[in-house]
N, C-alpha and C positions, 0 to 999 in steps of 0.2 A: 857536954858536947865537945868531943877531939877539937882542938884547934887545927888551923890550915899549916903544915911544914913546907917551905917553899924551896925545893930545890938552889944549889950556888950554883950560877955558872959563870965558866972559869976563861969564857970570850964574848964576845961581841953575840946577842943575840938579833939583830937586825930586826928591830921596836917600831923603824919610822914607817908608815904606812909606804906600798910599793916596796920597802927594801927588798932585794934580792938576799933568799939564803943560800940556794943552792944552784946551782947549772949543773945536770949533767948530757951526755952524750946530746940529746933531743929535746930535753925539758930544762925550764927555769919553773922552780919552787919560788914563790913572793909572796909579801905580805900583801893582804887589800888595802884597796880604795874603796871607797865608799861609792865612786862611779862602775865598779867593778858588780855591783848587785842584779843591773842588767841582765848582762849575760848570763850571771850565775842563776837567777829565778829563771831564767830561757832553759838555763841546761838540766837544771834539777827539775824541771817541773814533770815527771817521767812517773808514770807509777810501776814502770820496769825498775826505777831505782829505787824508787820509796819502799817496796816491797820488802828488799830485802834489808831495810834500816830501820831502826829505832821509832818510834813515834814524836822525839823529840825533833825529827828530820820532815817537814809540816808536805801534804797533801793535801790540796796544790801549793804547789812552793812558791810566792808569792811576791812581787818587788818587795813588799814591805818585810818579809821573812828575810828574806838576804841580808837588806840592809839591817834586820834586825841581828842576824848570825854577825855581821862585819863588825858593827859596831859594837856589839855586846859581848860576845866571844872571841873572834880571833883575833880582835885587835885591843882585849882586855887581860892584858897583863901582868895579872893578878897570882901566879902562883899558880893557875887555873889547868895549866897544858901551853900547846906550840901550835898555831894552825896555819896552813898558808894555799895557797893555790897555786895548781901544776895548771901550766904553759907550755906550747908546743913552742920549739923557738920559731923564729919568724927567717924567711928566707933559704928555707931546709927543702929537702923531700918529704916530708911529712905534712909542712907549711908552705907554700910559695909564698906568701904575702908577706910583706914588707913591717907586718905588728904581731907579736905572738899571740897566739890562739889561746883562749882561756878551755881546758877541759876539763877540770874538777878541781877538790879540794882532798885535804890529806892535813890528819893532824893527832897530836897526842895530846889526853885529854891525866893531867896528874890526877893521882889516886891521895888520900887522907887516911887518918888514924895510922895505924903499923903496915899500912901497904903502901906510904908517902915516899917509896923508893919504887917506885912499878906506875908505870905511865902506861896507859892502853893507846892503842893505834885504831883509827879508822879511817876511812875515806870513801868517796867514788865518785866516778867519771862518767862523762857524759854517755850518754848510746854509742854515739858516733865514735867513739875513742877505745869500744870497748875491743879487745883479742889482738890486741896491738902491743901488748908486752910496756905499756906506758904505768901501769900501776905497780907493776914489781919494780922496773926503773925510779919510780917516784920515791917508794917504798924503802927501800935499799938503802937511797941516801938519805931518805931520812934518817932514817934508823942508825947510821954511824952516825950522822951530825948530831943526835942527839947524845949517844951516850959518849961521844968527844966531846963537848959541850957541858955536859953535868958529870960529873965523876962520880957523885953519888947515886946516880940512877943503875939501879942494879938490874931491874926488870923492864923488858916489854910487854905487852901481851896484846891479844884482839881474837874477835869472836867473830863465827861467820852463823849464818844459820846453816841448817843442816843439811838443805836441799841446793844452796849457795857454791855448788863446786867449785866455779871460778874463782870466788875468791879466796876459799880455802886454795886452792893450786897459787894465787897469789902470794899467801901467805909461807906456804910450804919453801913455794922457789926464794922467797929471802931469807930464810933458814929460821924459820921460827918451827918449833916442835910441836905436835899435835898431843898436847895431854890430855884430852878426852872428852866428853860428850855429855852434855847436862840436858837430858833426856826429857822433853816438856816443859822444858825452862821458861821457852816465850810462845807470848800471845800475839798474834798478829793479824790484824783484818779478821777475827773472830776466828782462826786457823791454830791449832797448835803445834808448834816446833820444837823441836831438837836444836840444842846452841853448840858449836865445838867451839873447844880454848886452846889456844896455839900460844907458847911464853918462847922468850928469847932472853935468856939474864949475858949479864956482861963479858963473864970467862966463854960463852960459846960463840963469840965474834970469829 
């Protein structure tokens, strides 16, 4: 069995539960809390979202699933990937309220054996947050903070399903490249799809 290669990175990766990584224009990217599971099982619980993710993404999304993602994953850093959750800031036009809005999550999940330079990207937002340009925003910064951040990471990538326009349009608008279509690749809800792969490596910044 390949062993795990673990990325160097060459700053601060903000570990402490809550850190703030990112701000931009409307959004704060942070780490979780563990009280943060709430809302997240509230937002995820959608099978408009679930739909178009993975099975490891649980239906119905559940307190105990959240807190099971927080503490196992995104706050398991382990060589594993990046994960954090996008925030609408607080006192905006987008926010009136005086606490920032939790609307999803966003993260890169590292790859092994001879692809341990290629971090894949996913995410998603809540219903209510959707065609508001908040996922290409979120997107964007990550995607330089990571490859500032690792020097060795060469590659991005992420996959949408086939029928998924949005988020392939999300993907498109951060400059990721559409390299093609793996035709019946996934199973979904007893449904067969079409997967598209979008890559971004480090000289196309």
């Amino acid at each position: 069995m390949a062993s795990t290669r673990k990325l160097t990175a060459v700053s601060s990766t903000c570990e402490e539960p809550g850190a703030k990584i990112l701000e931009t224009q409307r959004l704060i990217l942070r780490r979780f809390y563990p009280s943060d599971a709430e809302v997240m099982s509230q937002a995820a619980d959608n099978e408009s979202i679930s739909k178009n993710l993975r099975d490891g993404f649980p239906s119905p999304y559940t307190l105990a699933a959240a807190l099971s993602f927080i503490n196992n994953v995104a706050n398991n850093f382990d060589g594993a990937g990046q994960h954090c959750g996008i925030f609408v800031k607080a006192n905006t036009p987008e926010n009136p309220s005086s606490e920032p809005v939790f609307i999803g999550t966003i993260g890169m999940m590292a790859k092994n054996d001879v692809y341990f330079r290629t971090w894949e990207m996913g995410y998603w937002l809540a219903e209510t947050a959707w065609g508001k340009g908040y996922a290409t925003e979120a997107a964007k910064a990550l995607i330089r903070w990571c490859f500032e951040t690792w020097p060795e990471l060469n590659r991005i990538e992420a996959c949408a399903n086939g029928g998924n326009k949005a988020s392939q349009n999300v993907l498109r608008k951060v400059g990721l490249v559409e390299e093609g279509t793996r035709r019946g690749a996934v199973c979904k809800n007893g449904e067969i799809l079409d997967e598209v792969l979008f890559g971004l490596l480090r000289s196309e910044l």
